[in-house]
C-alpha positions as CSV (number, residue, x, y, z in Angstrom):
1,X,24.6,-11.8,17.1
2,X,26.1,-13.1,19.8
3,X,24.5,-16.7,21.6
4,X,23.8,-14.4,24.8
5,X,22.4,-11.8,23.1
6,X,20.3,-14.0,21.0
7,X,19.3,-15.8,24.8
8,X,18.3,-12.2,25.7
9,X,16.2,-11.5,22.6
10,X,14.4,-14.4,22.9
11,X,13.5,-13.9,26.4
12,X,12.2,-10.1,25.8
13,X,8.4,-9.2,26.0
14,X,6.8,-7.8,23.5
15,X,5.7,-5.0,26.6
16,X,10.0,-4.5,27.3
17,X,10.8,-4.3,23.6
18,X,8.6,-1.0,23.5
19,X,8.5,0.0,26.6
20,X,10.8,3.3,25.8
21,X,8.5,4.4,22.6
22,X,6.0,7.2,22.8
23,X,4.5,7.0,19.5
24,X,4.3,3.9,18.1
25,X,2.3,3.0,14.6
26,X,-0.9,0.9,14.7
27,X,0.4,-3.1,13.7
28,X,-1.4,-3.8,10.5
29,X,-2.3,-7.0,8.9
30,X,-2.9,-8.0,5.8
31,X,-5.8,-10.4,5.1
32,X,-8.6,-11.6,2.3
33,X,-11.8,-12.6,2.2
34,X,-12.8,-16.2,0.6
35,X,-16.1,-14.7,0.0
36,X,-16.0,-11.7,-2.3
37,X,-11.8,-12.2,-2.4
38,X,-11.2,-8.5,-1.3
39,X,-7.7,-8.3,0.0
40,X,-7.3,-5.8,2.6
41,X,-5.7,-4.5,6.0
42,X,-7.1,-4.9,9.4
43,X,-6.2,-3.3,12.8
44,X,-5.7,-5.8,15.4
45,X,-9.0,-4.3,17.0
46,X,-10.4,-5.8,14.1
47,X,-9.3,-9.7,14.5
48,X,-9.6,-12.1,17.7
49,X,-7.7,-15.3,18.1
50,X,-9.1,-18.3,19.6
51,X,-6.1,-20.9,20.4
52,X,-7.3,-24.2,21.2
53,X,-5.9,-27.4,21.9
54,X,-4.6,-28.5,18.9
55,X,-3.9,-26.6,15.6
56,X,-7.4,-28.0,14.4
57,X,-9.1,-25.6,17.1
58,X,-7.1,-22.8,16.7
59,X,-7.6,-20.3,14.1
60,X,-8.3,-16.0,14.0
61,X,-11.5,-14.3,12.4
62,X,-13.1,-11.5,11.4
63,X,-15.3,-9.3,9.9
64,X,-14.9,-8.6,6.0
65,X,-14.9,-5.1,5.6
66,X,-15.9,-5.6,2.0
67,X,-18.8,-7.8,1.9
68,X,-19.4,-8.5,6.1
69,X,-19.1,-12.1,5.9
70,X,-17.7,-13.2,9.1
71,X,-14.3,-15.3,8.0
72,X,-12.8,-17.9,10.3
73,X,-9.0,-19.0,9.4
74,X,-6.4,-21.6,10.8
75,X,-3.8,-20.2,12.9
76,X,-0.4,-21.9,12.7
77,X,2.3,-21.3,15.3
78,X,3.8,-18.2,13.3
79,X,0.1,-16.5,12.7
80,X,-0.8,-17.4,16.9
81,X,3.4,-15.7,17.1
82,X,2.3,-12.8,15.1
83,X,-1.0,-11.7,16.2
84,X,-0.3,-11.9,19.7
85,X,3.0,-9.2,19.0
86,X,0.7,-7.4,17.1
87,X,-2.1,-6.9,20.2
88,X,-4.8,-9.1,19.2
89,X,-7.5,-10.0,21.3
90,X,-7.1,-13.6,22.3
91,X,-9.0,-16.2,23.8
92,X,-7.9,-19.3,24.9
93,X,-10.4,-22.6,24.6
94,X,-10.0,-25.2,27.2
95,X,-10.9,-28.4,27.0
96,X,-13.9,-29.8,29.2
97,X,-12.1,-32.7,30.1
């Protein structure tokens, strides 16, 4: 690929990327639960991301459809990257300072 097409790529939004679609597949993510250690996939209805901060107060949860315990994980850059292309509900903390 070319360096300006790369530029361009970079710059797209998510909303641009897919803007000419009609039907586009549900994103799908693939997660487990610590508790009863059911591995799974989850709609991005299903997951919200908190991003904090710092990496230590940012993470994603949910609901295991399994067992119902309520899992809370850390969120690096390339999970905050992903979910957010994927559509996931997202809040963002601030600091009270």
């Amino acid at each position: 690929m070319s360096e300006s097409a790369t530029s361009e790529a970079r710059g797209m939004s998510v909303a641009s990327a897919f803007s000419g679609m009609r039907g586009v597949a549900p994103v799908m993510f693939r997660a487990g639960c610590p508790d009863c250690r059911g591995r799974f996939e989850l709609a991005a209805s299903a997951l919200r991301l908190a991003i904090g901060a710092s990496s230590r107060t940012t993470f994603y949860s949910f609901t295991c459809p399994g067992c119902g315990s309520s899992v809370r994980k850390p969120a690096g850059e390339r999970i905050v990257e992903l979910l957010t292309g994927g559509g996931v509900r997202t809040l963002r903390l601030h600091s009270t300072v």
